[in-house]
DOTI-403095 format. One record per residue (C-alpha): z, x, y; residue in three letters. Coordinates in steps of 0.02 Angstrom, whole numbers, plus 50000, padded with zeros to 5 digits. Example, Ala and Ser with C-alpha at 12.3 -4.5 7.8 and 13.67 -1.06 7.14 Angstrom:
BEGIN
503905061549775ALA503575068449947SER
***
This chain:
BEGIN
442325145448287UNK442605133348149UNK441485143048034UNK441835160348080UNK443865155248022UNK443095149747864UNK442485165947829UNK444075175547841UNK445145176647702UNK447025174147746UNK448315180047652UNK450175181147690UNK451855184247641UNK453645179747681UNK455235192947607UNK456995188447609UNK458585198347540UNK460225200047568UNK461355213847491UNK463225216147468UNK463865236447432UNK465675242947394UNK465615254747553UNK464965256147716UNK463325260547655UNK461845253147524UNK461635263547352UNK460125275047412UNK458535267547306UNK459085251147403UNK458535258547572UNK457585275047548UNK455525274247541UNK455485255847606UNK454725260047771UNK456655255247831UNK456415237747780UNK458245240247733UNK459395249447843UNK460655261547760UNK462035248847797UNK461155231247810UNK461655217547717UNK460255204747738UNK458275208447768UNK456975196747813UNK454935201047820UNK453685190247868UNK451715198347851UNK450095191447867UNK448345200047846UNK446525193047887UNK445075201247810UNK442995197047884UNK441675201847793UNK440455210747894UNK439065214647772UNK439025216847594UNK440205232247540UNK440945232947737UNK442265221047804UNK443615222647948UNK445505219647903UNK446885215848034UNK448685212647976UNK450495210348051UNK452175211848005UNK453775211748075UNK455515212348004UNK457225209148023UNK458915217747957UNK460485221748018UNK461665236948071UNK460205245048125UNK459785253148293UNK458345238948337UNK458725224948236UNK456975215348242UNK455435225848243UNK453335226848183UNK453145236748018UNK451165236048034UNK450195229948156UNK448215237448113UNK446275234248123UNK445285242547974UNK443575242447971UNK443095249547806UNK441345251447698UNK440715260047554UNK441065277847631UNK442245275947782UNK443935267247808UNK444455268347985UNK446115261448039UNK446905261648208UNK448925255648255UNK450185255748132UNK449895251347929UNK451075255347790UNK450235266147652UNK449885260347484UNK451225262547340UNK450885275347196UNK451485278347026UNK451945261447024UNK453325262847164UNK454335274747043UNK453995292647109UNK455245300147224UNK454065304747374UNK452735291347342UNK451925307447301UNK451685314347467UNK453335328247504UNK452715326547679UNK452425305647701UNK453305296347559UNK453515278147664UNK455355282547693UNK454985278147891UNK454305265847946UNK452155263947984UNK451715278148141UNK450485272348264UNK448975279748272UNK447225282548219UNK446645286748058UNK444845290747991UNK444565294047793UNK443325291447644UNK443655274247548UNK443055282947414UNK442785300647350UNK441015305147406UNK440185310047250UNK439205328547256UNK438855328947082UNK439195321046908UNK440705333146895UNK441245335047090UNK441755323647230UNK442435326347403UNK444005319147481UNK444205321547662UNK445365312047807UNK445815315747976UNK446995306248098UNK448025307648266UNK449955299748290UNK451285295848401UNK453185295748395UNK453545284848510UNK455495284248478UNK456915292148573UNK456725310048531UNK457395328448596UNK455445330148656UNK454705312748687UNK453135306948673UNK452485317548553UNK450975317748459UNK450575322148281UNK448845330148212UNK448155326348034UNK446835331047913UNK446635333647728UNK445135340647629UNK445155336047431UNK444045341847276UNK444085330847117UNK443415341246966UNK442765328846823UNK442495339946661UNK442135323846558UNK442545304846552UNK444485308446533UNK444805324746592UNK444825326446783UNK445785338846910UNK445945335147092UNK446555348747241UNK446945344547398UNK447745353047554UNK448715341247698UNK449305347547848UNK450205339248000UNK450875346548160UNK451935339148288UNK451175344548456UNK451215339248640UNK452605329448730UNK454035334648863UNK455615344248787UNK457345343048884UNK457355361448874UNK455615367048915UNK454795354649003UNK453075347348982UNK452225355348826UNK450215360948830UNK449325342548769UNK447505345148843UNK446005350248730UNK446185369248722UNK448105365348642UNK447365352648529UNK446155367348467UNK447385377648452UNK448585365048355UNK446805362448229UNK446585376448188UNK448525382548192UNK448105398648332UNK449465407948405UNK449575402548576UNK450605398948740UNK451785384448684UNK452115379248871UNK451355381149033UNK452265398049083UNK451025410849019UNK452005424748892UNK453325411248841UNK453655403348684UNK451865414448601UNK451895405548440UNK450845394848326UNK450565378848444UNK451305364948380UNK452705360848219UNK451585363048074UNK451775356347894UNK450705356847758UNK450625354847561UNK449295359647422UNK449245346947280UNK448725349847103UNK448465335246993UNK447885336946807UNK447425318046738UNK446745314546584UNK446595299346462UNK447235300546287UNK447465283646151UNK449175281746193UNK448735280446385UNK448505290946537UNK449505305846595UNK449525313146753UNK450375332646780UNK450425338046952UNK451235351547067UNK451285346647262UNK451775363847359UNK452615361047523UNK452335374947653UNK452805377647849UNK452105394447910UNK451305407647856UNK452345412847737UNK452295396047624UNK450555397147619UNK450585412047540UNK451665402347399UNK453125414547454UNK454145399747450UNK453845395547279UNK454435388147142UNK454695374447295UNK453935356847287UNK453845341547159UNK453275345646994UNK452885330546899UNK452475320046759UNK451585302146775UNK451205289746612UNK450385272946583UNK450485265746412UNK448785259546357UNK449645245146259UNK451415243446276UNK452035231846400UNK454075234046386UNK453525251846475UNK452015252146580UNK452475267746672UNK453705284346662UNK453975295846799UNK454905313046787UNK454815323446946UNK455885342546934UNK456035344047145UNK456625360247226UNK456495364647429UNK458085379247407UNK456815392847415UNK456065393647594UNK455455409547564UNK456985418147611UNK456525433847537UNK455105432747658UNK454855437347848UNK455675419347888UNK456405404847818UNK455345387547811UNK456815378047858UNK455975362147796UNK455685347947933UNK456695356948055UNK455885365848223UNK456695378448365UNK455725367048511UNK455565349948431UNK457435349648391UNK457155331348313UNK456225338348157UNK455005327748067UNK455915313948072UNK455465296348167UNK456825286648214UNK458135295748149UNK457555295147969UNK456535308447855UNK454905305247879UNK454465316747707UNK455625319747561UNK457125305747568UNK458045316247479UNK458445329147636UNK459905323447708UNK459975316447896UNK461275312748000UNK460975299548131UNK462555301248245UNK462075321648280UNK461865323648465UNK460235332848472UNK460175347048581UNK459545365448619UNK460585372248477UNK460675355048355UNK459855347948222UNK459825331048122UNK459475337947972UNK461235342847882UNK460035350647711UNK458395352947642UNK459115364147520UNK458955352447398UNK458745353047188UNK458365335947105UNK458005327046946UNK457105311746957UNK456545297846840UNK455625283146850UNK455345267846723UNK454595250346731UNK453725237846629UNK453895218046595UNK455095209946468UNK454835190946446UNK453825188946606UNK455415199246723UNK454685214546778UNK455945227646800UNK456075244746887UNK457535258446843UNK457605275746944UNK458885289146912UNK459025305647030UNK460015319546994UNK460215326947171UNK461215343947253UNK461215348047421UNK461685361347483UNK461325361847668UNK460305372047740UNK460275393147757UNK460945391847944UNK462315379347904UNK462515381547712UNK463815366647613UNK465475375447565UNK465215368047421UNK463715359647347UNK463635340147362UNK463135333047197UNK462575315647186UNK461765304047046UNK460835289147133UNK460355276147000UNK459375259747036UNK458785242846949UNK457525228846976UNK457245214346921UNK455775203246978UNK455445186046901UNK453915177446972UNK453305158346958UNK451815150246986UNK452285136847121UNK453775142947186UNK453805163547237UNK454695177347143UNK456375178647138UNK457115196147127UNK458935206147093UNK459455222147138UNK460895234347065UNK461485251947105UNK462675264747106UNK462805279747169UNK464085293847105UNK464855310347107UNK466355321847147UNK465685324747314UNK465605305247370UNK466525288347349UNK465465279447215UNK464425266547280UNK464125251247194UNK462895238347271UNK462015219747217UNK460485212647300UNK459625195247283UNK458055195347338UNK456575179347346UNK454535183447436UNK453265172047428UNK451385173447451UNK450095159947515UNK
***
């Protein structure tokens, strides 16, 4: 047993931070995207994580990590963020529980670059099976692929309810610095009881049905509810990278959809359109993010409205726990009673400019994001009046070599529509 430990590499990690705000509630960079590792309206956070990995065979190892935190004001005060086994090689990476995903652009893009899962709830349980790596067809083509199955396990209008996943991806590589990747998502919330309807179809002829998105019997009364099985949600992604002397770009389009109708692009301009930089030599700016995001569309010239993470039978949207599990940006409120004719979600309407800066200056890395946000409800409930907002954020992290990285927050958030919120954070992790 002694030499089996030996071969494990260890690794851990302990967070602490505490925050003070002018109001009720944190600026909104403090909280949103951190897997609710900060509650809207917690004032101190504390994460402890710790991850094991075995080498199995050259190229193939199994990984196992937990985490829990701590914050306050919240619903459950004290709870895991990941508890996982991976087993991963060349080819495959299959994970099964709960495990946070990994942090793009550098932590500055709005949605982590997923509209649908941008880390703004915290880790689902599950199982998921994906390539590690793109599988290479050709010098010039390679194949991205993933499939997975979820629960929500929280207190919800229909409980128990699972959630279906696969994406399919195509990277193009025209040369050494020109590449284009395409890829299509899609999730759908299926199974579970409702308060309203009962026990929903969950054996293997629903779970066909929710694959391949058939029309179908929702429940077990035959005639009722004939519908595409399921709450579906998907997105196409289009990604132009390419390398250039002064560093590499990144220009991409991710197109949400929810029936038919968005996947037709009737919904469009809708989605994030963005722009991601990396300096090849500066070091006061190692990456930019701008991100133009619209959802007001919904195709509502079309045959029916998307009405973005919202559903007529699983009245609790896509949401887990009461936050957004997609966008942050749609609003949610958490003290809605959810019933037959109620929602969560107060607007997915929503128009935003977003930006995103960081680099290192004297050994202090910093982060700044400023969003330009309106919402303006949704087309059932539409805002009398449009609530404009400008969330702006700043980190500073200085680490040492024997004794952890210390780290302070600032933000403010204003506009007519709100009091202005002004907030401070210290924050201290350390590794081992």
């Amino acid at each position: 047993m002694f030499t089996y430990a030996q071969q494990i590499e260890w690794q851990g990690k302990v967070e602490l931070l505490g925050t003070f705000s002018s109001e009720a509630s944190n600026p909104f960079w403090f909280h949103a995207n951190t897997n609710t590792q900060v509650g809207i309206s917690s004032n101190f956070s504390g994460l402890g994580d710790v991850e094991g990995t075995y080498a199995v065979s050259e190229g193939a190892s199994i990984k196992a990590g937990l985490s829990f935190f701590y914050r306050d004001d919240v619903s459950d005060e004290f709870q895991r963020k990941d508890a996982f086994v991976q087993f991963q090689n060349k080819w495959l990476k299959a994970t099964i529980g709960a495990k946070s995903g990994e942090i793009k652009q550098q932590g500055l893009s709005a949605t982590n670059k997923n509209f649908l899962y941008s880390e703004n709830s915290r880790p689902l349980p599950g199982l998921l099976l994906e390539a590690n790596n793109p599988l290479k067809i050709s010098e010039s083509f390679a194949f991205d692929w993933g499939i997975g199955h979820f629960y929500l396990n929280d207190n919800r209008f229909v409980e128990d309810v699972m959630i279906h996943y696969k994406r399919l991806g195509l990277q193009i590589h025209f040369n050494e610095t020109n590449k284009v990747t395409a890829q299509i998502q899609h999730y759908a919330q299926w199974g579970g009881t409702s308060q309203e309807f009962g026990k929903l179809n969950s054996d293997l002829e629903a779970f066909v049905d929710v694959f391949f998105a058939k029309r179908a019997s929702e429940i077990s009364i035959e005639g009722e509810l004939l519908n595409a099985v399921g709450n579906h949600l998907g997105s196409y992604l289009l990604d132009y990278s390419f390398n250039a002397s002064a560093g590499d770009f990144s220009i991409y389009h991710e197109h949400p959809f929810e029936d038919g109708s968005g996947t037709r692009l009737a919904n469009f301009p809708d989605g994030v359109w963005g722009v991601y930089f990396q300096p090849t030599e500066s070091k006061v700016f190692s990456g930019i993010v701008y991100e133009f995001i619209t959802s007001n569309n919904q195709s509502k010239g079309g045959v029916g409205a998307d009405n973005y993470f919202s559903n007529s039978i699983y009245r609790s949207g896509w949401t887990y726990e009461r936050n957004a599990i997609g966008l942050p940006l749609i609003l949610i409120d958490p003290d809605v009673e959810v019933t037959a004719i109620n929602s969560p979600i107060i607007s997915n309407r929503v128009i935003s400019h977003h930006f995103g800066l960081t680099g290192t200056v004297k050994e202090v890395l910093w982060q700044l994001k400023s969003s330009f946000v309106k919402n303006l409800g949704t087309y059932n409930k539409p805002f009398p009046e449009p609530i404009r907002v400008w969330y702006n954020y700043l980190s500073l992290q200085y680490p040492t070599q024997k004794y952890g990285t210390f780290r302070l927050l600032g933000g403010v958030d204003t506009g007519k529509s709100i009091d202005t919120v002004v907030g401070v954070g210290l924050g201290y992790s350390y590794e081992f």
